[in-house]
C-alpha positions as semicolon CSV with decimal commas, in nm:
position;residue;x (nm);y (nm);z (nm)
1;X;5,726;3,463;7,612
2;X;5,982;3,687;7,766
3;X;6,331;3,696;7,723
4;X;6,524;3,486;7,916
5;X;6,880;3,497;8,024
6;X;7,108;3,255;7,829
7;X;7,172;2,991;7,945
8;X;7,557;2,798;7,942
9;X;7,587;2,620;7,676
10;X;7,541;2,207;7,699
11;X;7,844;2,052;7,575
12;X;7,651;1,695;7,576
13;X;7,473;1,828;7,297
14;X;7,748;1,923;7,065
15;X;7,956;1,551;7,183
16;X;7,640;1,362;7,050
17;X;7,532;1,621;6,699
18;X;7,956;1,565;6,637
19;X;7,883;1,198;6,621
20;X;7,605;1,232;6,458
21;X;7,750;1,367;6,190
22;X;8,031;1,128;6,163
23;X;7,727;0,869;6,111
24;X;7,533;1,086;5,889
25;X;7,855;1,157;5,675
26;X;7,939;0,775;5,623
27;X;7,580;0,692;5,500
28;X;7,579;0,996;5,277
29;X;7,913;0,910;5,072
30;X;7,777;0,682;4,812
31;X;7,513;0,862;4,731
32;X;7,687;1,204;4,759
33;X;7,974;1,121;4,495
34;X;7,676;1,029;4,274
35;X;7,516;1,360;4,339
36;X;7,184;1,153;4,374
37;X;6,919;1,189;4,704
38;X;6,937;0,779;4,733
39;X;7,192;0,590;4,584
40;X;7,020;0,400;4,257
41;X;7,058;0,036;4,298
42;X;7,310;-0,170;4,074
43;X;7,131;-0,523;4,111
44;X;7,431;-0,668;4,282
45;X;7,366;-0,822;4,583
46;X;7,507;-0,656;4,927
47;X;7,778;-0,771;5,077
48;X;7,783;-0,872;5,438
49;X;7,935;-0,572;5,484
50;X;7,726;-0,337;5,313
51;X;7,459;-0,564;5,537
52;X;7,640;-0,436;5,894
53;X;7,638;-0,091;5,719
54;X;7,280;-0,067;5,648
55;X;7,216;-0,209;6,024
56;X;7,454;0,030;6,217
57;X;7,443;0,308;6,005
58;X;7,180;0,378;5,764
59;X;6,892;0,599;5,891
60;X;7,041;0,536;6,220
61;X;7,216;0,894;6,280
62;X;6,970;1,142;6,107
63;X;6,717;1,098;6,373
64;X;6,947;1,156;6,610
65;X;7,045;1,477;6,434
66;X;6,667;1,565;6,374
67;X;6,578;1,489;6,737
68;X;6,882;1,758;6,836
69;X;6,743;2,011;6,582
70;X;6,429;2,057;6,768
71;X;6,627;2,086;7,065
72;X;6,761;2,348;6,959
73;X;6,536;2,553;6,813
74;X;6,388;2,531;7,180
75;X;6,685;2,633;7,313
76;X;6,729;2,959;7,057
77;X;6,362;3,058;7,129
78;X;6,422;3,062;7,491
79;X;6,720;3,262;7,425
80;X;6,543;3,495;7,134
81;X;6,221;3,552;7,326
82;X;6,073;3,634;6,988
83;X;5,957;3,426;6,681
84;X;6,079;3,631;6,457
85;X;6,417;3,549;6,494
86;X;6,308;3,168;6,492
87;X;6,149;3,288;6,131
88;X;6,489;3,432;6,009
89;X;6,680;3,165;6,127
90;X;6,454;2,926;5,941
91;X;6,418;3,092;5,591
92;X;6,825;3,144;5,597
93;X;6,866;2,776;5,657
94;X;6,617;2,723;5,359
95;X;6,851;2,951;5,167
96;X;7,144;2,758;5,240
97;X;6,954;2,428;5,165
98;X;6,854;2,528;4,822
99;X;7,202;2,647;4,750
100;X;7,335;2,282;4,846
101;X;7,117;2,111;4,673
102;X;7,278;2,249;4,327
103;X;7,567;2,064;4,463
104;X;7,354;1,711;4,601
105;X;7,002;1,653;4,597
106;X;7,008;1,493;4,914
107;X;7,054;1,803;5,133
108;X;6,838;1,760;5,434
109;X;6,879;2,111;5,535
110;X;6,577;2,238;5,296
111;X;6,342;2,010;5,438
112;X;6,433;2,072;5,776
113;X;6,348;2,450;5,710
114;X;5,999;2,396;5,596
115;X;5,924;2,144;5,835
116;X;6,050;2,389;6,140
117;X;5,796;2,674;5,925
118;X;5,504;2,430;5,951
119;X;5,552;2,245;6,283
120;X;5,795;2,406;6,513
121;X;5,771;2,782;6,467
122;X;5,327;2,708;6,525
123;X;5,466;2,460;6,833
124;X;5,545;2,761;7,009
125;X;5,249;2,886;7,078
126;X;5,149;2,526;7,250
127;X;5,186;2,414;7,595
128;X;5,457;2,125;7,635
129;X;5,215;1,862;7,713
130;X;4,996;1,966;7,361
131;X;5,367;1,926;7,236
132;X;5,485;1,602;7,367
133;X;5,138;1,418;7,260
134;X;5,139;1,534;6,894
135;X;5,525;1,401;6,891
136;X;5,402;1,097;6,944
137;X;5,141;1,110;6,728
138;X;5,350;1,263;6,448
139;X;5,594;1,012;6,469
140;X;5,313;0,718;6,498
141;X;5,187;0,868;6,172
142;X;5,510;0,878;6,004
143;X;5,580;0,512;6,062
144;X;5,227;0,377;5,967
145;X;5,276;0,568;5,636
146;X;5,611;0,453;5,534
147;X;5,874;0,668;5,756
148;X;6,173;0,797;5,615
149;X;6,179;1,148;5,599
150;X;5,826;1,167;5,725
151;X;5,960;1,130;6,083
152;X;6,111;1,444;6,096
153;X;5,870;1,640;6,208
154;X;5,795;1,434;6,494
155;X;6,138;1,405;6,616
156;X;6,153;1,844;6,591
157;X;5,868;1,833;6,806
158;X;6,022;1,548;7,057
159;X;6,321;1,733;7,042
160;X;6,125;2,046;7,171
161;X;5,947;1,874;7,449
162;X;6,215;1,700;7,590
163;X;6,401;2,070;7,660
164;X;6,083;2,234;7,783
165;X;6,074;1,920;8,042
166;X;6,384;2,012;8,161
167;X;6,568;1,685;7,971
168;X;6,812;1,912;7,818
169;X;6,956;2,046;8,156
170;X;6,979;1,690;8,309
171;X;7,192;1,500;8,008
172;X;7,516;1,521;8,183
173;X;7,383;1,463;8,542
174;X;7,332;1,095;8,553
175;X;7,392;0,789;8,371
176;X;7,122;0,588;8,540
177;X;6,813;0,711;8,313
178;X;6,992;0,654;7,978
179;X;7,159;0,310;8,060
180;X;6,776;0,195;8,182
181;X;6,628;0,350;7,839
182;X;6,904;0,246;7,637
183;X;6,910;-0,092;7,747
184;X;6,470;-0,099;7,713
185;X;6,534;-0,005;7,344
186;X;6,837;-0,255;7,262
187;X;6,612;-0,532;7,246
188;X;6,363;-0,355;6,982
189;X;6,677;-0,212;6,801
190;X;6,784;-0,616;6,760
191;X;6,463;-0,742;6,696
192;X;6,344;-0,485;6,450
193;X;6,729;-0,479;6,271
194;X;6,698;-0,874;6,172
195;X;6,330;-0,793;6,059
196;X;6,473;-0,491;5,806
197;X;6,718;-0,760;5,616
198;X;6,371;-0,950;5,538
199;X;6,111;-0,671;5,497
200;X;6,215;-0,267;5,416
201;X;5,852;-0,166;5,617
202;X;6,073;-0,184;5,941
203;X;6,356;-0,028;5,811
204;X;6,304;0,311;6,004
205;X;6,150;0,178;6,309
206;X;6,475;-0,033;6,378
207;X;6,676;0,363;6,268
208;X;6,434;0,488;6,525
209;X;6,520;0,235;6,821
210;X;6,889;0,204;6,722
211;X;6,900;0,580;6,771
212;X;6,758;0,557;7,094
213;X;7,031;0,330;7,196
214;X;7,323;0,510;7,036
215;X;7,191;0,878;7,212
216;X;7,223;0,641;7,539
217;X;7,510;0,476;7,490
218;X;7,701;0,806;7,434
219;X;7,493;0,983;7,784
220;X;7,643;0,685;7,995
221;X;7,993;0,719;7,800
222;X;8,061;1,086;7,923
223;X;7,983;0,962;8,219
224;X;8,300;0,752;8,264
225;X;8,652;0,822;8,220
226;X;8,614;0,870;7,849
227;X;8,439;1,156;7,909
228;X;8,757;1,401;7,830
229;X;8,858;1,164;7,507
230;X;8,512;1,226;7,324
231;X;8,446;1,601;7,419
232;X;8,787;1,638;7,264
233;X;8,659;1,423;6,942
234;X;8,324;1,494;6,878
235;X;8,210;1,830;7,022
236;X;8,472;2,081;6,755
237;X;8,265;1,852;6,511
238;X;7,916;1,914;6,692
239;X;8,023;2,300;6,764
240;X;8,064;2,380;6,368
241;X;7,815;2,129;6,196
242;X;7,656;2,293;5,985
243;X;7,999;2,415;5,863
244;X;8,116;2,026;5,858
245;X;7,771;1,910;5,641
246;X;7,834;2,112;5,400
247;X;8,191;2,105;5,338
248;X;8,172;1,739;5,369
249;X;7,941;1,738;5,059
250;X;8,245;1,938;4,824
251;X;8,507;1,718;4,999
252;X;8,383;1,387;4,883
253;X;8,308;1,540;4,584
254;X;8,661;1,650;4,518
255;X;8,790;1,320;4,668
256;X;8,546;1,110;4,349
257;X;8,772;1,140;4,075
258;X;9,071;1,079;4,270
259;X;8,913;0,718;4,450
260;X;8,807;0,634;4,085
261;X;8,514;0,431;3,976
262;X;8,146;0,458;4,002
263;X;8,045;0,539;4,385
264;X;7,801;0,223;4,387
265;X;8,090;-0,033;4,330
266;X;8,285;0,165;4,604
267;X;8,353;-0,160;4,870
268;X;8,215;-0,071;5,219
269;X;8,604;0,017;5,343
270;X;8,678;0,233;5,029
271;X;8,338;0,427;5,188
272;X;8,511;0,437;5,577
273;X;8,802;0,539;5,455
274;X;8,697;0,873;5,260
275;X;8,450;0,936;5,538
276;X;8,751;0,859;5,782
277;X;8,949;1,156;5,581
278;X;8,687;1,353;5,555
279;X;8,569;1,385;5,937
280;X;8,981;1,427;5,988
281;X;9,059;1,702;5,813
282;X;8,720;1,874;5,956
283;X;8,818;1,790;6,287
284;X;9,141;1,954;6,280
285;X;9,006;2,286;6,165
286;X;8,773;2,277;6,336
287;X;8,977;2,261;6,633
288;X;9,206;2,475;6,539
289;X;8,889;2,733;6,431
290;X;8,724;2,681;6,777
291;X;9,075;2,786;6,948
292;X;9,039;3,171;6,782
293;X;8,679;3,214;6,709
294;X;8,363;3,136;6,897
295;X;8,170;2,933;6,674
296;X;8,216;2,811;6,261
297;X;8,189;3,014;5,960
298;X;7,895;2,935;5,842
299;X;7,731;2,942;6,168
300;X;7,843;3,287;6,175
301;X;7,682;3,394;5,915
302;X;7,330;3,253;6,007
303;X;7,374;3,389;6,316
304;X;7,428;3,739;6,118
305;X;7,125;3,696;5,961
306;X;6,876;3,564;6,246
307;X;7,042;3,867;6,441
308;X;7,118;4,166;6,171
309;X;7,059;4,431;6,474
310;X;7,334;4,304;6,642
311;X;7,525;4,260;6,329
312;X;7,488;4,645;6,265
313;X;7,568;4,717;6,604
314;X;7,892;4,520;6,617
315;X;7,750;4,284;6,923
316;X;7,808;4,005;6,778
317;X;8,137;3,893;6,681
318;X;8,289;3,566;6,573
């Protein structure tokens, strides 16, 4: 593959990974200020809250997330022209991964490196359409085995597809396609939602379709006259997140001993209310970041790796 010229960069994207990460940050609190993967249960039973939060939140926001990761390692490669790069880029994230999980086992970051090693980087060399059916597959797979993390590797690959389809270019253009899709996968994300509280087999197959409708939700949104409200809100947060995941991870750590108690009797508010502070204080620097520099610290860096010619050269600066 040749190198192609960049391409502007889609905004969309960074609106819906900033929300993302909101959602990824409020399921993550708990078990982050226990420094756990999954929070241990305490035999209590949930509260009707904690019920809403395991229904609108839980595995609801990393797909969305994953799906956006193969995106963009799509997008890089057309940029790149060379796997290389996509190889650097990788092993640094695994770096950074391994380093966070010294602070939580839960990073995701680690396995999202060695699943873009085994099944993105070899995805490459396929056509789309090779690309799109062994998504599916994948992701079948994942969910007749248990899902949970096992669906990440099909969502890379979707992810990958739908920008060599052209998807990527279109998100902004219309709000038709996503309202039809999002209201197709409404009734599955209902359905398959009051089937989790009975059974935990369909727990990620109701993430999956309440993803779907989330992804659509926001597509029609910046469509409408909110459109200006939630660039300004979510796409500083989406421009710098790998920045925001892993700062998030040493601010609710530092914010543990001053909430007090054990993070599984934290009430469902107590949890919205450090992830409330948390996404705040990101939000304003990262705003205040994105005003001087072109993209966040930590970004910068990887970028300094998967690029170290251009480093040396002085191309590329923050």
């Amino acid at each position: 593959m040749s190198r192609l010229s960049p391409r502007p960069r889609i905004v969309a994207l960074d609106v819906v990974r900033g929300f993302a990460l909101c959602g990824i940050l409020v399921a993550n609190v708990r078990p982050i200020a226990t420094t756990v993967g999954l929070l241990p249960p305490d035999g209590a039973p949930p509260t009707t809250a904690d019920l809403w939060l395991g229904l609108l939140v839980d595995h609801r926001f990393f797909p969305i997330f994953s799906l956006l990761f193969g995106m963009g390692f799509w997008l890089l490669y057309e940029s790149a022209g060379t796997r290389v790069v996509l190889a650097r880029r990788l092993l640094a994230l695994l770096v950074l991964g391994l380093v966070h999980r010294l602070f939580w086992d839960g990073d995701i970051l680690a396995i999202y490196a060695v699943a873009g090693l085994v099944v993105l980087l070899p995805s490459t060399w396929l056509p789309r359409r090779a690309v799109a059916v062994l998504s599916a597959v994948a992701l079948g797979l994942a969910l007749f085995s248990g899902g949970g993390i096992l669906v990440v590797p099909g969502l890379f690959l979707l992810g990958s597809a739908l920008v060599r389809y052209g998807v990527a270019d279109r998100l902004g253009s219309s709000a038709k396609v996503p309202a039809i899709v999002g209201g197709a996968a409404l009734v599955p994300a209902v359905v398959l939602g009051r089937l989790q509280t009975s059974d935990a087999q369909w727990f990620t197959a109701a993430g999956l379709a309440t993803a779907v409708v989330y992804v659509c939700l926001f597509l029609v949104l910046l469509r409408s006259p909110l459109r200006g409200f939630l660039y300004a809100l979510f796409a500083p947060l989406g421009r710098m997140a790998l920045t925001n995941y892993l700062t998030a991870t040493l601010l609710v750590l530092a914010l543990r001993p001053l909430v007090g108690g054990t993070a599984e009797s934290w009430s469902t508010g107590t949890v919205l209310a450090i992830a409330g502070g948390v996404v705040a204080v990101q939000w304003v620097w990262s705003t205040l970041w994105l005003r001087r520099f072109r993209q966040g610290p930590v970004e910068y860096v990887w970028r300094l790796v998967t690029y170290p010619r251009r480093a040396r050269r002085g191309d590329d600066q923050v």
